[in-house]
C-alpha positions in Angstrom: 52.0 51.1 91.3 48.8 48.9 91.1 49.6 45.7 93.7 48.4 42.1 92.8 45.4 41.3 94.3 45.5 38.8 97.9 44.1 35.4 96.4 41.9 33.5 98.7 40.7 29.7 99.2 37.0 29.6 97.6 34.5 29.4 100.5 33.9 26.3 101.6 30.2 25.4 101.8 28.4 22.8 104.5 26.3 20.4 103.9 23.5 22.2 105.3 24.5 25.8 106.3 25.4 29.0 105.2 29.1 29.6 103.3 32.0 29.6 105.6 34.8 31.0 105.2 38.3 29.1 105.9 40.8 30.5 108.5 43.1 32.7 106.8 46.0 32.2 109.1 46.7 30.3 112.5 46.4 31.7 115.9 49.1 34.2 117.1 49.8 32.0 120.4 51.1 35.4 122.3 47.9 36.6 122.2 45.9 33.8 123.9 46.1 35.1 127.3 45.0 38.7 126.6 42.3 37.1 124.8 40.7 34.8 127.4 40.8 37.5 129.8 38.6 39.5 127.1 36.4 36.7 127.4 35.8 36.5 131.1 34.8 40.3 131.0 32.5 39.6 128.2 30.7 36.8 129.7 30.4 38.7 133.4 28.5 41.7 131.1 26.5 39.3 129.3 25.3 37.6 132.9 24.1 41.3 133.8 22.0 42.1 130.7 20.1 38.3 131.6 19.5 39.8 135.0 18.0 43.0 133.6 15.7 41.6 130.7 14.4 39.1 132.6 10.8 41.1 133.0 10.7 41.6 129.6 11.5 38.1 128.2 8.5 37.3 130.4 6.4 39.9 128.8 7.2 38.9 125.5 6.2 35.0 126.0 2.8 36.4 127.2 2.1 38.0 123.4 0.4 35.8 121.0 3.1 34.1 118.3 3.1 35.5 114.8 2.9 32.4 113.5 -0.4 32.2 114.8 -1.7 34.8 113.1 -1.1 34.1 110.1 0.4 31.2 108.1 2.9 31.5 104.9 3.6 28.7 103.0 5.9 28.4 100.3 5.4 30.2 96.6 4.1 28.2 93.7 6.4 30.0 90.9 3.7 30.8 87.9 5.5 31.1 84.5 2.8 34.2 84.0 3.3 36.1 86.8 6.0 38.7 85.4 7.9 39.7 82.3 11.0 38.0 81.5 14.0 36.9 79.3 13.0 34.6 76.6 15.4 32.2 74.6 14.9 32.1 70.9 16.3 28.9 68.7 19.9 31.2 68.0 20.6 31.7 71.6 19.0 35.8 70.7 17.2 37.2 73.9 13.9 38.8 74.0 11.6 40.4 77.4 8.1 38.4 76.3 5.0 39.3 78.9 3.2 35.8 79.1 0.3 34.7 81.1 -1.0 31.3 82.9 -3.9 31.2 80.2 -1.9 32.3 77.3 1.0 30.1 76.6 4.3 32.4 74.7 6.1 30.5 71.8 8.4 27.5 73.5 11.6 29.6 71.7 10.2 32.8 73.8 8.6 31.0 76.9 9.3 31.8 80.2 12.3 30.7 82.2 11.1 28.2 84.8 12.5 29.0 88.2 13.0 25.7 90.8 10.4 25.8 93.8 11.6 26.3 97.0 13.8 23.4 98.9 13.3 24.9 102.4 11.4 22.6 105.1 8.6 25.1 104.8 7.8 24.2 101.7 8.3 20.0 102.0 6.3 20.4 104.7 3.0 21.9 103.1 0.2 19.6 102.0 1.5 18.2 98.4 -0.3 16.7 95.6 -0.7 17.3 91.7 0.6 20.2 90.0 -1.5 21.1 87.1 -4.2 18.5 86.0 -5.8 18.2 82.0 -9.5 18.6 82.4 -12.5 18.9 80.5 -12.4 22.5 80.0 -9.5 24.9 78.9 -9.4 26.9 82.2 -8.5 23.2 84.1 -5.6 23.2 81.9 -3.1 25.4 84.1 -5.2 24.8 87.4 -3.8 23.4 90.3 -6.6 20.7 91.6 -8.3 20.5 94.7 -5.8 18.0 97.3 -7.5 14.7 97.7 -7.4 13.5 101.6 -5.6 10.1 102.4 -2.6 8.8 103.3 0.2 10.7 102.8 4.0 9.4 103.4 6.1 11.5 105.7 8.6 14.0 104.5 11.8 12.4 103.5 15.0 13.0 104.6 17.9 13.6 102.5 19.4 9.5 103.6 16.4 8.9 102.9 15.5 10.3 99.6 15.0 6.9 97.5 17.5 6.1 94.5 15.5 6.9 90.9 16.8 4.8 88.1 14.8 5.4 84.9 14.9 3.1 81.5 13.7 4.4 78.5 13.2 1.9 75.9 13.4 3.0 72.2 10.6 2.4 70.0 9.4 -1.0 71.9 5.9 -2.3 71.0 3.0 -3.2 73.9 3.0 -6.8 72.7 6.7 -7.1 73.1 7.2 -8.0 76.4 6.3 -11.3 78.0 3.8 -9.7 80.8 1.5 -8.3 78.2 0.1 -11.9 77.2 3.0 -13.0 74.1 5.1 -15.7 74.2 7.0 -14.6 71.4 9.9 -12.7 72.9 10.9 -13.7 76.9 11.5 -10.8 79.0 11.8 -12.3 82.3 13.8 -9.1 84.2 10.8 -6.8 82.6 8.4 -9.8 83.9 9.7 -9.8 87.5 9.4 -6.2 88.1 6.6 -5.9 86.3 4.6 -8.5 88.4 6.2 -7.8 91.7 5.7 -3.8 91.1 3.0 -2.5 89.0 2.1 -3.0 85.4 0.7 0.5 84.3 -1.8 -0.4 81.9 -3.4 2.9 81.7 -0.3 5.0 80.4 0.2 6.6 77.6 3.4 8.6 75.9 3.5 10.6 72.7 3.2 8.7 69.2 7.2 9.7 68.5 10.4 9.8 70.3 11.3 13.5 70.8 8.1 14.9 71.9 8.0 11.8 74.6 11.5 12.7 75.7 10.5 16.5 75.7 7.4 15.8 77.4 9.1 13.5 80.6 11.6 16.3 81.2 9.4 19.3 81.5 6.1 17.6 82.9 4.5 19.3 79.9 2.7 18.2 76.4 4.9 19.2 73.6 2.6 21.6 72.2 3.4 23.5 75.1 7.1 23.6 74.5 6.8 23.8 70.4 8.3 20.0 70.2 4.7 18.7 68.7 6.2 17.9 65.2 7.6 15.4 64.3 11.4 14.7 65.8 14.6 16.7 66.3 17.1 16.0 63.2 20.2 16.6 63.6 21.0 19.3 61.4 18.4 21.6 62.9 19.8 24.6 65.2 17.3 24.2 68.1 16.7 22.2 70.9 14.4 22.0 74.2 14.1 25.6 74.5 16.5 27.0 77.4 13.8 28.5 79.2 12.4 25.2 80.7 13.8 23.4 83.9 14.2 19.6 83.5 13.4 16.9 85.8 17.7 16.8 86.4 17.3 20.2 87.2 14.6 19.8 89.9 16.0 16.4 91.2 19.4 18.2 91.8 18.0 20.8 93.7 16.6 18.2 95.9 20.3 16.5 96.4 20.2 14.1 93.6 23.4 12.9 92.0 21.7 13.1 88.0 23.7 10.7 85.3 22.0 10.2 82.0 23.5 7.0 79.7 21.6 6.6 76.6 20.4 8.8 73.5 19.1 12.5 73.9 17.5 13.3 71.4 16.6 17.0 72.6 19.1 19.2 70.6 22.6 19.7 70.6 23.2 22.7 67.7 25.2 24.4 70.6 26.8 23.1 73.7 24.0 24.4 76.2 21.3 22.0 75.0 23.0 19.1 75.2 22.5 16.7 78.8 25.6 17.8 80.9 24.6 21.5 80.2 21.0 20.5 81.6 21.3 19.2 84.4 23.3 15.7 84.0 26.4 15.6 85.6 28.1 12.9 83.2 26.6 11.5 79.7 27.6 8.4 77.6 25.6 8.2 74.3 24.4 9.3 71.0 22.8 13.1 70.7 20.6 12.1 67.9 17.8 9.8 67.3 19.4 7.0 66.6 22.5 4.9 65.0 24.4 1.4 64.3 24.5 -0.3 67.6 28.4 -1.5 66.3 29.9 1.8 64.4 28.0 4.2 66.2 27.6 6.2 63.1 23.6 8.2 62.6 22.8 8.5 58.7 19.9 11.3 58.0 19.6 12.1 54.7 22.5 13.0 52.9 24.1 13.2 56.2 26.3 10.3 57.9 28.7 10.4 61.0 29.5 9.5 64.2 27.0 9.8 67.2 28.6 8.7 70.8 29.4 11.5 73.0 31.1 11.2 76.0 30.0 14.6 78.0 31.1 16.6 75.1 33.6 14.8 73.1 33.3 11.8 70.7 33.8 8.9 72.1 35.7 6.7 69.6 37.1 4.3 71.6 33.5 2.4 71.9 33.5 1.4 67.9 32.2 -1.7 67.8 30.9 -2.3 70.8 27.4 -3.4 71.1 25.5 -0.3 72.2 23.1 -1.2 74.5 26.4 -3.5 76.1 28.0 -0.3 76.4 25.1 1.3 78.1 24.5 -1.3 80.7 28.1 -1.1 81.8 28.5 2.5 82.1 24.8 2.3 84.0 26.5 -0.5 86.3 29.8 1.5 86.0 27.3 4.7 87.6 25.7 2.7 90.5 29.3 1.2 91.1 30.7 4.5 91.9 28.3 6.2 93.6 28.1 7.3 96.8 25.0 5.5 98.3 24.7 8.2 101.1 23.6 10.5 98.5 20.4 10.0 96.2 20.9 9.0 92.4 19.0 9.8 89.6 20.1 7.3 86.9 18.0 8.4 82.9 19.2 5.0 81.6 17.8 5.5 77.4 18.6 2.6 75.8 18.4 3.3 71.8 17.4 -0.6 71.4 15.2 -1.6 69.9 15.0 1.7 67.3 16.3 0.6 63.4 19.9 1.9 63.0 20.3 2.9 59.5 19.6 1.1 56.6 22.6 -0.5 55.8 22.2 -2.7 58.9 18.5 -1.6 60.2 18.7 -4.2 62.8 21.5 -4.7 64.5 22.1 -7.7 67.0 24.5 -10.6 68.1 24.0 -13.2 65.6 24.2 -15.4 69.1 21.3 -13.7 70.1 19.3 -14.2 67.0 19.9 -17.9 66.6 18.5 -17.7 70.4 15.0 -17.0 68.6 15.3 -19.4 65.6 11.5 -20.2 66.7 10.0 -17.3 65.0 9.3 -17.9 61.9 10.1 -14.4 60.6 13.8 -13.4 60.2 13.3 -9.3 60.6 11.3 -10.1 63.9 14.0 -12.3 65.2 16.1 -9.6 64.9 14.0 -7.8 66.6 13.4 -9.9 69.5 17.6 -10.6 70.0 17.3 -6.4 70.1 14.7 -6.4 73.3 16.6 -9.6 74.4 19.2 -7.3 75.1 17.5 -4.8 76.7 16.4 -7.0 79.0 19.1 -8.4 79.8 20.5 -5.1 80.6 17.2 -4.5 83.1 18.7 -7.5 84.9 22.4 -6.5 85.3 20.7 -2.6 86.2 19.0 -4.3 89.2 21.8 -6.1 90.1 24.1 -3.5 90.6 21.4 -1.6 92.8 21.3 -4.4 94.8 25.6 -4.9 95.0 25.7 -1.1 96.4 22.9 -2.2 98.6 20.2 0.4 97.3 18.2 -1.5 96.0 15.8 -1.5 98.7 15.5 2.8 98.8 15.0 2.7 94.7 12.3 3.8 92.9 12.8 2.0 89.0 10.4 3.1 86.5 10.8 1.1 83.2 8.7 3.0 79.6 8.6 2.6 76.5 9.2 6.0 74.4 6.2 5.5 71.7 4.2 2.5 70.3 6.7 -0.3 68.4 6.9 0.4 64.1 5.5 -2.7 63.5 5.3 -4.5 59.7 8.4 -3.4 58.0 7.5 0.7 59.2 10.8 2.4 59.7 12.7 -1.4 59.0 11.4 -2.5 62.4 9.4 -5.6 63.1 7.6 -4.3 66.7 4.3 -5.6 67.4 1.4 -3.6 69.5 -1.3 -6.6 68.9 -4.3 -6.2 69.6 -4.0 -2.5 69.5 -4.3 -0.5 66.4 -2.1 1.4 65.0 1.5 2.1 64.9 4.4 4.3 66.2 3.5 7.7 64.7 -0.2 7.2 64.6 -2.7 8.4 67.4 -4.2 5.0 67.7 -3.6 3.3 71.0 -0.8 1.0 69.2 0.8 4.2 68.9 0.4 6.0 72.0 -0.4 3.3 74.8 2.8 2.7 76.3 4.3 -0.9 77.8 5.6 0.2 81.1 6.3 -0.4 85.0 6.7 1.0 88.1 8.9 -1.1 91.0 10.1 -0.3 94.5 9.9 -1.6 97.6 8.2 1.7 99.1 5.1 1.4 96.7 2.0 0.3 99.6 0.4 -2.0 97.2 2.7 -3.3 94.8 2.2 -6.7 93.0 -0.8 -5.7 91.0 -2.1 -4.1 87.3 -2.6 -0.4 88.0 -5.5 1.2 86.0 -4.8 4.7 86.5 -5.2 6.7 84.2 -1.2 8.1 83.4 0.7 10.5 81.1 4.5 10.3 80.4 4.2 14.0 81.6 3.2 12.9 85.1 6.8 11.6 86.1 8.1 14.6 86.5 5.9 15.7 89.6 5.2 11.8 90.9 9.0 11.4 90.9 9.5 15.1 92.4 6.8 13.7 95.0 8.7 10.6 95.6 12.0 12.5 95.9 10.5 14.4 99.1 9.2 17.4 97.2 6.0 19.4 97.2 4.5 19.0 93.6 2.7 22.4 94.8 5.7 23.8 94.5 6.8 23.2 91.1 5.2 26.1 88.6 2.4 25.3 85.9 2.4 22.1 84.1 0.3 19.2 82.4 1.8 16.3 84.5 0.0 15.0 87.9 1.8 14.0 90.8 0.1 10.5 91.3 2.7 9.1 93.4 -0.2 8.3 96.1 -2.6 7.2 93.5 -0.5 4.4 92.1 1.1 3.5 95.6 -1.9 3.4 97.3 -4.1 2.2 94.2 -5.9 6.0 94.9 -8.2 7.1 92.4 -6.4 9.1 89.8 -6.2 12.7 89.7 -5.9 12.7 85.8 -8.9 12.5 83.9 -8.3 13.6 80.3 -4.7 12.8 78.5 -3.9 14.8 75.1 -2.3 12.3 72.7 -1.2 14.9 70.5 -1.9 17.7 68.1 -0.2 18.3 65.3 -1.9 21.0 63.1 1.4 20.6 60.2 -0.2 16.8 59.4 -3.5 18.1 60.4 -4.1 15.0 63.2 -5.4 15.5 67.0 -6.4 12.6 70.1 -7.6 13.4 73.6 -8.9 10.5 75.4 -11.8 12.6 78.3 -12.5 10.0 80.9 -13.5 7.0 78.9 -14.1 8.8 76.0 -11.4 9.1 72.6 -11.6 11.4 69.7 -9.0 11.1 66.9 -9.1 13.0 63.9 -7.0 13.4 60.5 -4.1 10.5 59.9 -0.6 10.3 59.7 0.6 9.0 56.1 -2.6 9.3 54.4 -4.2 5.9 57.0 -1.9 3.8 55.5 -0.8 2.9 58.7 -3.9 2.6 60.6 -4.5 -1.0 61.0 -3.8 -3.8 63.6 -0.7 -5.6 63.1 0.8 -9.0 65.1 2.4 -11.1 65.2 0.1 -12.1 68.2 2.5 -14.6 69.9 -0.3 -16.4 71.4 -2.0 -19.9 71.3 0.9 -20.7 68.4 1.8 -24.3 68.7 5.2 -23.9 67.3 6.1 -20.8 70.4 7.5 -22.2 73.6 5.3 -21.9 76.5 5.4 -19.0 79.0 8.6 -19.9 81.4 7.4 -18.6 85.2 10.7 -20.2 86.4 12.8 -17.9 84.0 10.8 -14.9 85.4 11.3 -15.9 89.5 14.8 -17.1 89.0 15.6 -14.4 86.8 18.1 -11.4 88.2 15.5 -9.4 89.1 13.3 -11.5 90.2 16.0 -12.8 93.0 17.2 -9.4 93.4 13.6 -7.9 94.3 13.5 -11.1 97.0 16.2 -10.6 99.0 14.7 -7.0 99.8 11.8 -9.0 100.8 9.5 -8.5 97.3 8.5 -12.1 96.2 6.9 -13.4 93.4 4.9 -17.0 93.6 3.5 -19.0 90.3 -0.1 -18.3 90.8 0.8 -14.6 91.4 2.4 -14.4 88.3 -0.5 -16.2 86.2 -2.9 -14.1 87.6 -1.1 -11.0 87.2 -0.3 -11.8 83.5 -4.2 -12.6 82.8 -5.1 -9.7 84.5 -2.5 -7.4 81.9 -3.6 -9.0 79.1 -5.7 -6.4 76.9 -9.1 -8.2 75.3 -10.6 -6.5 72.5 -14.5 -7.5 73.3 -16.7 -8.8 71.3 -17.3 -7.6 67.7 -19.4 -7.9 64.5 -18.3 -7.1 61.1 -21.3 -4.5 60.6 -20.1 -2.7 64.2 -16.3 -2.5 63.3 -14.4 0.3 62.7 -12.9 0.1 59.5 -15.4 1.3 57.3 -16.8 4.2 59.5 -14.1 5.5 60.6 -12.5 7.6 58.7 -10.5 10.1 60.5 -9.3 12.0 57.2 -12.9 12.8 56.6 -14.5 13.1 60.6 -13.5 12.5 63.5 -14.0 9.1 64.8 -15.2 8.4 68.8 -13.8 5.7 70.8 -15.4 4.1 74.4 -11.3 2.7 74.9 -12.7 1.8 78.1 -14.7 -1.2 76.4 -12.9 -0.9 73.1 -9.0 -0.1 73.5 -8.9 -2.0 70.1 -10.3 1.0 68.6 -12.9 -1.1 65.8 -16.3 0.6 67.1 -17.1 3.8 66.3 -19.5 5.6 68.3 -19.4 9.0 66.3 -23.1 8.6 65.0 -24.5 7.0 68.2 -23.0 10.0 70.7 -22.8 13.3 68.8 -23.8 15.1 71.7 -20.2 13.4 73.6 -18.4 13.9 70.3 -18.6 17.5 69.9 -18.2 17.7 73.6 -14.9 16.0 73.4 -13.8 17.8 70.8 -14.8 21.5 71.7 -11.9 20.4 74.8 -9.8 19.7 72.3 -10.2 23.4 70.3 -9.9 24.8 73.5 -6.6 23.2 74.6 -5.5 24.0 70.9 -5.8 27.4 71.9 -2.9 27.4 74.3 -0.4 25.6 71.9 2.4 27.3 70.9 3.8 26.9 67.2 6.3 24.0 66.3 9.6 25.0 67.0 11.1 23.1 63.7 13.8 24.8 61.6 15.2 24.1 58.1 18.1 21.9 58.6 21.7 24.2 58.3 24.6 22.7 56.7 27.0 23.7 59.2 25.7 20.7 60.7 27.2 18.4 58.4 29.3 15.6 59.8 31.9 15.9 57.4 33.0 19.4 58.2 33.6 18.2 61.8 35.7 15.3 61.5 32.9 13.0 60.5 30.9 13.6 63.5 27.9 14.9 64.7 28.6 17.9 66.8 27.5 21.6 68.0 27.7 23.1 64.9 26.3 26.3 66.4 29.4 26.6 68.5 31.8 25.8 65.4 34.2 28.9 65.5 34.5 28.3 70.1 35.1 24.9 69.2 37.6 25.1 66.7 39.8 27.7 68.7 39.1 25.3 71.7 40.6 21.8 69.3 37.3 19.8 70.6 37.6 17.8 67.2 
């Protein structure tokens, strides 16, 4: 007769400590006597065995310390050093041998493992993880540590609050500290100016590979996320075997909440947020849809996108999307245990088209609020980042309700450059840059963005480091207390020192992209940009307004709105301040100027990227209309023999033919993990 096993409470883990086990049962009381006295006779032999190895504790101190000898510091984990498990796009498992220099497939890459948390490791001397260079070897090198100032170690109460917002397809001339009076952001315009403007950043040309690229650290073409984006009806996702910046932030302590659109693959329930490293999730899994019925068309395809964790969330129909973000944002921060250090991935979907039946949604309130632009699709538009804003504002405010704002870290990005013109039904503008979302031009690529906390040493400034979207991941790791040396091989750069401390940067070279499916590639090498081949045959490769500037008809720039705004008195009573003339110089100072041109030294003729590759100074011409091709050969082939050479370690786009399992309307007219269908059917998830 087999007996029932004894169950037992789980273990109980401490905050910091090993796993202790609960007391099974109380204290027999008869026994309490018997044991004292075994007590007194065990603390009379202990007393002895003092007496006796007293010489030889002496001897002992007299010997030279280990640690003295020699010094171990913690492991950098290289995704090359051994053989491993390798996730394929249907979940199949493969052993794949891969090496530092020769990057695997993404769908049979090496799992990442997390660095070590131990104080051994926090307190060795940090800095970037992996920096681009100008030669293929520099790719997976870790650089040399520059000397400076280096903030102590934090402690966990210390750790700072991260609250990242991800703007959706917003162009560099759509916010007010970028020079246009067009649209008023004033909560983007009083962080901005009291934080830093990061002028010198750049993201992908298109939403997935950006979103792909900020949680591994890594350019998409080394996680096969290079082409175009993730439709819904493909079975793949992220591949499995990379850690996410969730992933890494939780090890460090962090409470991680994601609210917003994903956009990283959902065919089966272990690439979708909460499986990654996200704790809760509110928001669409797709690239988009209505900002009232929450429905994604693609194709042939239509149904509803809004998850909440993993089920749909149909109780939300018809509410304003980004609305519903902000208050599940404020709804986060409201909750939350301040004691313990948030990561909030705030993704708005605004101001992305929703489909084409309604391709840009807004309050009609909102609209009428921009009745002084003369074109109706960019008033849209503008009631669309109106919103956004807005929800920047009541974001802050929260933090500053729970009383952490003044530990928080905010950083505020852009995804990709704005569709500008009608592309995908949008009315963004990127003036004066060239080029559009999709395109390698710097309208495409150069993203509007922001960095604010009261920990930055020098805020109130326009930072010109040079910056990838790939560089979060070890800047915020840095900023959470971590050891970017820690963290295994990747393209992003911890420059938490360089932009707090207005430091040199340690990036020198930023791939845009390469995409060898449309046959187009950008590096920027120091001051120097090669683009070659164009997306949709060029047509998209001019410059595009509206300018918003010196137009009689616009109101004039508001600095009131900005100061008085909710951030802006949210950032002063933590002691950030703003004044007028700070402001005015701030906003001159962002303001991108083309330079001086003639019409026989412009671009448009000579460059023709879908012949040869074209050569940029965007140093003295981040308008892209001189070609230097002919005058610099010598620089051009340079330039682009980096580029072959960082080609080399691409691995193939991970794109898959859609699968029709995916459609909506086998799944109750929703979006789902189709890959799980037959687990989720027996489970009733629909």
């Amino acid at each position: 007769m087999r007996c029932a096993p004894v169950m037992r409470r789980p273990a109980r883990r401490q905050a910091h400590g090993p796993v202790v086990e609960p007391i099974a049962a109380a204290m027999d009381h008869a026994q309490l006597p018997r044991r004292a006295a075994g007590r007194a006779g065990r603390a009379l032999r202990v007393a002895a065995l003092v007496v006796l190895a007293a010489p030889l504790l002496l001897l002992c101190a007299a010997l030279p310390r280990a640690d003295a000898l020699s010094t171990v510091s913690a492991p950098v984990v290289s995704p090359g050093s051994t053989t491993s498990p390798s996730s394929s796009a249907n979940g199949s498992t493969t052993a794949t041998p891969s090496t530092a220099s020769t990057p695997t497939a993404a769908t049979a890459a090496t799992p990442t493992t997390l660095p070590p948390t131990s104080s051994s490791a926090e307190s060795s001397s940090s800095g970037a993880s992996s920096s681009p260079g100008a030669s293929p070897a520099d790719t997976n090198k870790v650089p040399e540590q520059r000397a400076g100032p280096r903030p102590r170690p934090s402690s966990a109460r210390e750790r700072p609050h991260i609250v990242f917002i991800l703007a959706d397809d917003l162009g560099w001339n759509d916010v007010g500290f970028h020079g246009s009076n067009q649209i008023p952001t004033p909560n983007l315009d009083a962080l901005a100016y009291s934080g830093l403007i990061l002028n010198n950043y750049y993201v992908t040309p298109i939403c997935t590979p950006t979103r792909a690229a900020l949680m591994t650290g890594k350019y998409p073409i080394h996680t096969g996320m290079q082409h175009t984006v993730l439709f819904g009806a493909e079975p793949r996702g992220l591949p499995l075997s990379e850690v996410l910046l969730p992933q890494y932030l939780h090890a460090r302590g962090y409470d991680c909440r994601i609210v917003g659109k994903w956009h990283l693959g959902h065919y089966r329930r272990e690439y979708t947020p909460t499986h990654r490293g996200f704790r809760s999730h509110l928001g669409p899994w797709t690239g988009h849809h209505d900002y009232f019925d929450h429905t994604a068309v693609e194709k042939t395809y239509w149904g509803l996108d809004m998850r909440r964790d993993m089920r749909p969330a149909w109780d939300l129909h018809g509410r304003y999307s980004t609305d519903a973000f902000t208050e599940e944002a404020e709804r986060v921060i409201g909750a939350h245990n301040a004691s313990t250090p948030l990561f909030l991935y705030l993704a708005h979907v605004a101001p992305h088209s929703g489909n084409p039946y309604n391709p840009l949604p807004a309050h009609d309130k909102d609209v009428a609020k921009h009745d002084i632009i003369p074109d109706y699709n960019r008033r849209r538009y503008a009631a669309m980042v109106h919103r956004v804003d807005e929800s920047v504002g009541r974001v802050v405010e929260a933090l500053r309700k729970k009383n952490m704002l003044r530990n928080a870290v905010i950083v505020f990005s852009t995804d990709n450059g704005g569709p500008a013109e009608g592309f995908n039904l949008n009315a963004a503008s990127n003036w004066p840059l060239r080029g559009v979302k999709h395109t390698l031009w710097e309208g495409g690529v150069r993203g509007a963005a922001l960095l604010w906390s009261p920990l930055l040493a020098r805020p109130a400034r326009v930072a010109r480091q040079l910056m990838h979207v790939t560089d979060w991941l070890p800047t915020l790791y840095r900023a959470a207390g971590g050891d970017p040396s820690a963290l295994p091989t990747m393209d992003g750069v911890d420059l938490w020192d360089a932009l707090s401390f207005d430091l040199d940067s340690n990036r020198t070279s930023v791939l845009h992209n390469i995409d060898d499916v449309y046959g187009v590639a950008a590096i920027t090498v120091n001051q120097w940009k090669v683009v070659t081949g164009a997306t949709y045959n060029g047509t998209w490769d001019s410059w595009y307004g509206p300018s918003g500037r010196d137009d009689p008809v616009l109101r004039p720039y508001d600095v009131s709105s900005v100061i008085g705004s909710p951030t802006g008195k949210a950032a002063a009573s933590v002691g950030v301040h703003l004044t007028p003339d700070q402001v005015w110089s701030l906003r001159e100072l962002a303001e991108v100027k083309c330079g001086a041109d003639s019409d026989g030294d412009r671009a448009g003729p000579s460059c023709k990227p879908l012949l040869a590759p074209c050569l940029f100074n965007v140093a003295t011409d981040p308008c892209e209309r001189r070609n230097l091709a002919g005058r610099f050969p010598a620089v051009l082939q340079h330039v682009k023999q980096i580029l072959h050479d960082i080609n080399a370690t691409a691995v193939p786009p991970g794109n898959l033919p859609w699968d029709p399992k995916a459609d909506p309307q086998l799944w109750d007219h929703t979006w789902t993990n189709f890959g799980d269908y037959e687990e989720n059917a027996r489970a009733g998830l629909f």
